[in-house]
MARZA-68917 format. One record per atom (N, C-alpha, C): residue in one letter; x, y, z. Coordinates in steps of 0.02 Angstrom, whole numbers, plus 50000, padded with zeros to 5 digits. Example, Ala and Ser with C-alpha at 12.3 -4.5 7.8 and 13.67 -1.06 7.14 Angstrom:
% MARZA-68917
A506604971650390A506154977550390A506604983550390S506424988850354S506844994750357S506455000250394
% end
This chain:
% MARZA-68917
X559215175258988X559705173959041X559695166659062X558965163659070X558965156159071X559285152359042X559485155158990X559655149158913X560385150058923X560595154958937X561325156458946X561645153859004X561295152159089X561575149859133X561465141659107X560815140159076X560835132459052X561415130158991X561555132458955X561885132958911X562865130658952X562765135858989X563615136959033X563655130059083X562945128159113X563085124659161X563285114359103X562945116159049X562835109658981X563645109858975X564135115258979X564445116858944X565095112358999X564975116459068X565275114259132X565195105759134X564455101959146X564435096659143X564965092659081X564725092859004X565025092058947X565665090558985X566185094358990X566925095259003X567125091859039X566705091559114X566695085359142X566835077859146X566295079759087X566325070459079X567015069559032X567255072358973X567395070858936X568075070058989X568505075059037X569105072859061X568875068459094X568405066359120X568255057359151X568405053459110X568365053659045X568515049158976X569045050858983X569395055558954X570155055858954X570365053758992X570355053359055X570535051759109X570675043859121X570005042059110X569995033359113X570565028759044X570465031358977X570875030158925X570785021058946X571625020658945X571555011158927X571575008758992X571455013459059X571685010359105X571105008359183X570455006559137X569905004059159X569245010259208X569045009059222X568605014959298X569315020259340X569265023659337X569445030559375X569055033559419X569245031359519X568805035459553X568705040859563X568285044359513X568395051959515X567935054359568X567615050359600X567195054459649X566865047459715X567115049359756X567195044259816X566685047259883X566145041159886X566025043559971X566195040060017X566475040560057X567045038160126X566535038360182X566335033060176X565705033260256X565895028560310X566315033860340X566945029760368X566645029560453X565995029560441X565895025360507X565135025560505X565025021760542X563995019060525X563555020060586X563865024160650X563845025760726X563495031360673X562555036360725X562285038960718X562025040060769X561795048260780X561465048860827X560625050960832X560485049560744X559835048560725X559585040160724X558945040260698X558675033760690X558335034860635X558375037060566X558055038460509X557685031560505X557255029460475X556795025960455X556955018960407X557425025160346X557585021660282X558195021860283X558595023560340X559265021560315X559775017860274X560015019460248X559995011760181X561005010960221X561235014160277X562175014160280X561635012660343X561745005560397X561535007260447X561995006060520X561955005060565X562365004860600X562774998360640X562984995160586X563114986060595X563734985460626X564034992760632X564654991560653X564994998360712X565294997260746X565755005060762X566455004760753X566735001260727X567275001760705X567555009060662X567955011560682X568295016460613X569145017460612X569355017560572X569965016360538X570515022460578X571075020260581X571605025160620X571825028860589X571915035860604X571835040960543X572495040060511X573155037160519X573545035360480X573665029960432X573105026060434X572995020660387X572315024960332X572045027560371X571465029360338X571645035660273X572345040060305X572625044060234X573045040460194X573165034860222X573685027560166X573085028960123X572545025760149X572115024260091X571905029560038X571835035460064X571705041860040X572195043159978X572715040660006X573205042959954X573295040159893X573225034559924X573035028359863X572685032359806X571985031859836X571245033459800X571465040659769X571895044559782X572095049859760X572515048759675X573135046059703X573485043559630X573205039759586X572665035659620X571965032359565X571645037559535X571645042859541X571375047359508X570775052259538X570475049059588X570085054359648X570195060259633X569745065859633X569615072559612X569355074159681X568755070459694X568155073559750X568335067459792X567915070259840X567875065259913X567325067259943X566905064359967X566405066660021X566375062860057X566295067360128X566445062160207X565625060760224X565585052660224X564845053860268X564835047560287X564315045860330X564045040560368X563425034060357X563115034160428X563275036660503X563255044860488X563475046060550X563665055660568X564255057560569X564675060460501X565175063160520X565605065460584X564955071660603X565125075060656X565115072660735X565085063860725X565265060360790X565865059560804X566255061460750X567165060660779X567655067460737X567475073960765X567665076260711X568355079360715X568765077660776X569495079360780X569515074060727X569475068560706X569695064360647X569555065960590X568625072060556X568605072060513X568925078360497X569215082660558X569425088260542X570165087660501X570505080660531X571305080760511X570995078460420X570745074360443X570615072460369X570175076560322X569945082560319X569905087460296X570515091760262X570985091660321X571445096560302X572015094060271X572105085360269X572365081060249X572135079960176X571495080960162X571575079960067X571545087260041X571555091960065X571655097460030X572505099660034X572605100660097X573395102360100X573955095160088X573735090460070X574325084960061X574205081659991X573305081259972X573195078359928X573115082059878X572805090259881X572585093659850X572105093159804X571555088159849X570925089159783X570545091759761X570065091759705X569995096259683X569445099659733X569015095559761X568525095959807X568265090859855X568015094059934X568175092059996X567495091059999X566765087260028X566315091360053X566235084260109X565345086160125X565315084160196X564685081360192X564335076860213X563705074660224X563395073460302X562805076960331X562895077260383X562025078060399X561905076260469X561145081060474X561095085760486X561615088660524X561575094760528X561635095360642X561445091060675X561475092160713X562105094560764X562305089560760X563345090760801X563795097660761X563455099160715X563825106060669X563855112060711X564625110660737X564745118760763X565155121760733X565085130960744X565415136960717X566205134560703X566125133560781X566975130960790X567345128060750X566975123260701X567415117260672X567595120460594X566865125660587X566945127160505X567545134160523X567505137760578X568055143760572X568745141260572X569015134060602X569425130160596X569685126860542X569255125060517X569255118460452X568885121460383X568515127360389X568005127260307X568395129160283X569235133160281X569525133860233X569805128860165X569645122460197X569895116860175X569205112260167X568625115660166X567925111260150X567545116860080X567385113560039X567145114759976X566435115559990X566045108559997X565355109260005X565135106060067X564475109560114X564365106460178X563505104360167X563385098560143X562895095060129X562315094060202X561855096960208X561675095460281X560765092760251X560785084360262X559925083560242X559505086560295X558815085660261X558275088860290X557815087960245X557315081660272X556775078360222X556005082460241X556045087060281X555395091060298X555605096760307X555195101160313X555225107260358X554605108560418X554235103060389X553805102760459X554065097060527X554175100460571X554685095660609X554235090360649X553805091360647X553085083860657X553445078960628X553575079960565X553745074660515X554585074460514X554735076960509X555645073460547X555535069760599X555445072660663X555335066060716X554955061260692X554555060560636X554145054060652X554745049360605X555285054660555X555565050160507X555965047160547X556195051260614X556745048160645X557425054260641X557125058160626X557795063260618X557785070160652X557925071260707X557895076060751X557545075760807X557515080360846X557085082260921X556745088860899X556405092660856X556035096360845X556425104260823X557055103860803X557585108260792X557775107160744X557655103860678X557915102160635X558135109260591X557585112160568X557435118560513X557785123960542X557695123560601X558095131560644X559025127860652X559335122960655X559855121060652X560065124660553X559785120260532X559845120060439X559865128760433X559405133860460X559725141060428X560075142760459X560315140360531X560995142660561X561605138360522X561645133760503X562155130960454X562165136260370X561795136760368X561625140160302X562095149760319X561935150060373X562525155960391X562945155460392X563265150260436X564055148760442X564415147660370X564015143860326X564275143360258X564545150860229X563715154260232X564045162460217X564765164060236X564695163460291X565305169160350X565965163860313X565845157360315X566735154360302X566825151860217X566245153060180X566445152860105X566305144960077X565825143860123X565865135260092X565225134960073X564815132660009X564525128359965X564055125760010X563425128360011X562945126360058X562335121960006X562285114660020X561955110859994X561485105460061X560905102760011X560505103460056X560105094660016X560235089560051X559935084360026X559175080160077X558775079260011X558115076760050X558025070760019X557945067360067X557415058660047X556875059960026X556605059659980X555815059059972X555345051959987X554995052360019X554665045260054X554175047860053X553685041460087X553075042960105X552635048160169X553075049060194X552905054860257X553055061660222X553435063160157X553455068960141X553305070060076X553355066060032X553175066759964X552555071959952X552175073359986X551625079059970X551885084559981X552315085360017X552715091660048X552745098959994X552525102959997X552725109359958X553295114460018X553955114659984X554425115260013X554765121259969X554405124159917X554645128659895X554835136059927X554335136759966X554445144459995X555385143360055X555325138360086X555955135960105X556625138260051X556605133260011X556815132859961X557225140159922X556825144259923X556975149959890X557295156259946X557145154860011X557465158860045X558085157060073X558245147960079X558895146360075X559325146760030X559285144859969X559415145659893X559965141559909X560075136959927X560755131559937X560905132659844X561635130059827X561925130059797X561885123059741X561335118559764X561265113459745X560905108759813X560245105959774X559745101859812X559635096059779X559935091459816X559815084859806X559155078959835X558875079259776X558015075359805X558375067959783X558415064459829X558285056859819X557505052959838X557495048259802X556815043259812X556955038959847X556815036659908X556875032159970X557125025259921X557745020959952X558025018659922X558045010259957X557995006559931X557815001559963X558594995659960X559204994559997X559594992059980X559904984360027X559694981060009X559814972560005X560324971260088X560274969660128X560684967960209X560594975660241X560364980660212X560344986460262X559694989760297X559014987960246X558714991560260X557954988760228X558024982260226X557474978560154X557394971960194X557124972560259X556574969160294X556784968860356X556384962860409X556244966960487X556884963160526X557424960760485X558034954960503X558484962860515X558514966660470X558824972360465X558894977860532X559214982160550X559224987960586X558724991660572X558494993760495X557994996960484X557824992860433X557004995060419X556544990460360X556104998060339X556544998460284X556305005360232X555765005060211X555384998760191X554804997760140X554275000660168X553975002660221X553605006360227X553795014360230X554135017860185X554235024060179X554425023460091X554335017360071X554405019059997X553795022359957X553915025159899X553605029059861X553605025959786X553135027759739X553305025559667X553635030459635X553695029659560X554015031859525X553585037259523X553075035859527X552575044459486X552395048959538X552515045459622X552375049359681X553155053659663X553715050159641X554205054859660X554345058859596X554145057359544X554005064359496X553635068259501X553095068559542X552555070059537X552785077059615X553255075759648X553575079159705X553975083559669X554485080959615X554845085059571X554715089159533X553965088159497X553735093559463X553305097559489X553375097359574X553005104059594X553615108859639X554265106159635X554645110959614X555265111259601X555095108559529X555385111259449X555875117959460X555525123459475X555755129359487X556215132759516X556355126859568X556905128859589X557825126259554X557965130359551X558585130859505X559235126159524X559065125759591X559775120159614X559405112959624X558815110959599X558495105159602X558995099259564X559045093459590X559505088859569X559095080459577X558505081059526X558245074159562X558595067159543X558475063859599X558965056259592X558415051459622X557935047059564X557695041259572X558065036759584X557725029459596X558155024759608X558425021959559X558165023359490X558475020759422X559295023059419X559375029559440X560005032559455X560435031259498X560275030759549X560635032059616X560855025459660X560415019159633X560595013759638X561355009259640X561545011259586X562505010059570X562645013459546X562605019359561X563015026659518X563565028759569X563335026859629X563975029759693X564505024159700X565205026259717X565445022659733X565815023059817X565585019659841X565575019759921X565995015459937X566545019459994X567125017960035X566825018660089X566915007660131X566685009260182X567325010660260X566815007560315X567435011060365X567965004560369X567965001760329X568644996660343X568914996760256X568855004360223X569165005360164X568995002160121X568434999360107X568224991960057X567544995160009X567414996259922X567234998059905X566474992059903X565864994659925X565124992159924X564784990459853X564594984759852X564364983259785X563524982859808X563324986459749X562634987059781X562144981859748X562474974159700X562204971659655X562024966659708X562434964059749X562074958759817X562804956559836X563394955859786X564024954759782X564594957559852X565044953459869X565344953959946X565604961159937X565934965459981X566324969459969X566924968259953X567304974059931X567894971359873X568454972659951X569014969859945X569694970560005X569564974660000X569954977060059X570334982860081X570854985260038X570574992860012X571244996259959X571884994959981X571834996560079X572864995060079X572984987660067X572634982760059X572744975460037X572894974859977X572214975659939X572204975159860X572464980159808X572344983659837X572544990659806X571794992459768X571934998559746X571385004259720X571135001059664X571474995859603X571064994959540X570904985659548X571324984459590X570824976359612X570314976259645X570124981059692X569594980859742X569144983159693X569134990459659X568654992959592X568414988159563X568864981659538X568624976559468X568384972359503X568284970159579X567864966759607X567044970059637X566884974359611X566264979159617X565854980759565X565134981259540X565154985959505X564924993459534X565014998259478X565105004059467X564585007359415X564015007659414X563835010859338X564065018259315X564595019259279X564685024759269X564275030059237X563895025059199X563475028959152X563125033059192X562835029559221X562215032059260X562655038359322X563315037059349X563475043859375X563605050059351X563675047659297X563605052259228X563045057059229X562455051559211X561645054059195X561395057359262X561745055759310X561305059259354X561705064659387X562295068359360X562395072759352X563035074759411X563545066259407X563965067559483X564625069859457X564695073059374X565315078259377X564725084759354X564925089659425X564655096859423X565305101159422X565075108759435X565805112459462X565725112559558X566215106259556X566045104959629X566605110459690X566995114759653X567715119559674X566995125359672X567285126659772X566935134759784X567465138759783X567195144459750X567535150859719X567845152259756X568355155859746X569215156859787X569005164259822X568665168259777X568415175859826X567825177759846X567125172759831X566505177459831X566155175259883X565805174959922X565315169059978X564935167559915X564685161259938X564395156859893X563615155659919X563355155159992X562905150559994X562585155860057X562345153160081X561875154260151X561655161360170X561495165960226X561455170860205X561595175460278X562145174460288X562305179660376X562385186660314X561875191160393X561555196060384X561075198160347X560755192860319X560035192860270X559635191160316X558935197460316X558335193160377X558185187860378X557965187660294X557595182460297X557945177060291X558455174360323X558705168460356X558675168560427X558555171760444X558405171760528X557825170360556X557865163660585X557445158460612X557165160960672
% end
């Protein structure tokens, strides 16, 4: 049965890429998958923040679906909304939720978030039109969230009440962790298996150039970095779990391509940001960036990111053992 879900999922990836090729043909990079961190306002203080909070500016939601639309006829498939905290303005992320599914129709919506500001309210409103609801959580011992900077001691009991709501409204419950030095020893498996998110994203504390890479900065990451063999060495104790998605920094470095809150795609090589899409448009601002595609490739950013049209997918209302 292993060989057969590995086999289907080789098969899913495969297909993927190849309409990314088709796709691109003679007419250079195709944003097939966009994160919109359309504002850098937080109501955490993570440690390693690598998006930090240099600005509060955010875009008027009628310029901000100009741009959308743009990035759409460029070829945009996915979108993911994140920060900063989404859920600090979310009459805006709600229109714009319902704005790329019902106007843009893509293929998939999701959300990046901590999990705190997440109410019932917004997903019985809006998850018809949200794919996947990404909520991090770099511990489960909540000692160690507050010391990372991420919560008031509620972190884990928030994360399986999100993990319900997903149940009850049909959305794609995913679950992303930093790995650093306050958690890298962490055995997080028994967690792990009674949430069963739909996909777990382990990143390796990321160290990125004006945001977060010394004491001039908002935050100075380097003391929460890890090596290469501390963060394999986290990954292969659990291997086992089936929605595991690890992303070193060899990967994850220029594999994203990030829309910030004044619409301007982030070059993560040291290079300025590219205009503003409604200025330049969608394939001048691109050719002033790089992009490694390869590597979004290798690290695995075309999945089947479309939640199923009839089944619940994720979390577990009315299962005990999600009840915190």
């Amino acid at each position: 049965m292993e060989a057969i879900m590995w086999l289907l999922a080789l098969i899913v990836v495969t297909a993927a890429s190849l309409r990314l090729l088709h796709t691109r043909g003679s007419r250079g990079q195709v944003p097939v998958s966009i994160n919109y961190h359309f504002t850098r306002r937080c109501n955490y203080t993570c440690g390693f923040c690598f998006h930090t909070a240099s600005s509060s500016y955010i875009e008027a939601p009628g310029r901000a679906k100009e741009g959308l639309r743009l990035l759409a006829h460029a070829g945009m498939k996915k979108l993911n909304f994140a920060g900063g905290e989404p859920f600090l303005y979310p009459k805006f992320l709600g229109e714009m939720i319902d704005f790329c599914k019902q106007d843009l129709h893509l293929e998939s919506v999701s959300i990046v978030t901590n999990g705190s500001l997440v109410k019932e309210s917004f997903l019985r409103k809006h998850g018809k039109n949200l794919d996947i609801l990404a909520v991090s959580c770099d511990s489960f011992d909540e000692a160690t969230n507050i010391q990372i900077g991420r919560g008031s001691g509620d972190q884990v009991k928030k994360l399986y009440q999100i993990a319900g709501w997903c149940e009850k409204y049909g959305i794609l419950f995913k679950i992303n962790t930093v790995v650093n030095r306050l958690n890298h020893s962490e055995d997080m498996n028994a967690h792990l298996s009674t949430l069963k998110p739909f996909r777990w994203k382990c990143f390796q504390v990321l160290i990125v150039a004006g945001e977060n890479d010394t004491t001039e900065t908002l935050r100075n990451g380097h003391k929460f970095t890890i090596s290469d063999e501390e963060f394999g060495q986290f990954c292969e104790r659990h291997k086992g779990q089936p929605s595991l998605v690890p992303e070193p920094n060899s990967l994850m470095a220029k594999s994203y391509l990030i829309l910030d809150e004044y619409l301007r795609f982030l070059d993560r090589t040291g290079k300025q940001p590219s205009g503003s899409i409604l200025e330049v448009g969608v394939k001048k601002a691109l050719e002033s960036v790089f992009w490694d595609e390869g590597a979004f490739l290798e690290r695995g950013g075309l999945y089947d990111w479309v939640k199923p049209e009839t089944e619940k997918v994720c979390g577990a209302e009315g299962r005990e053992d999600l009840v915190w």
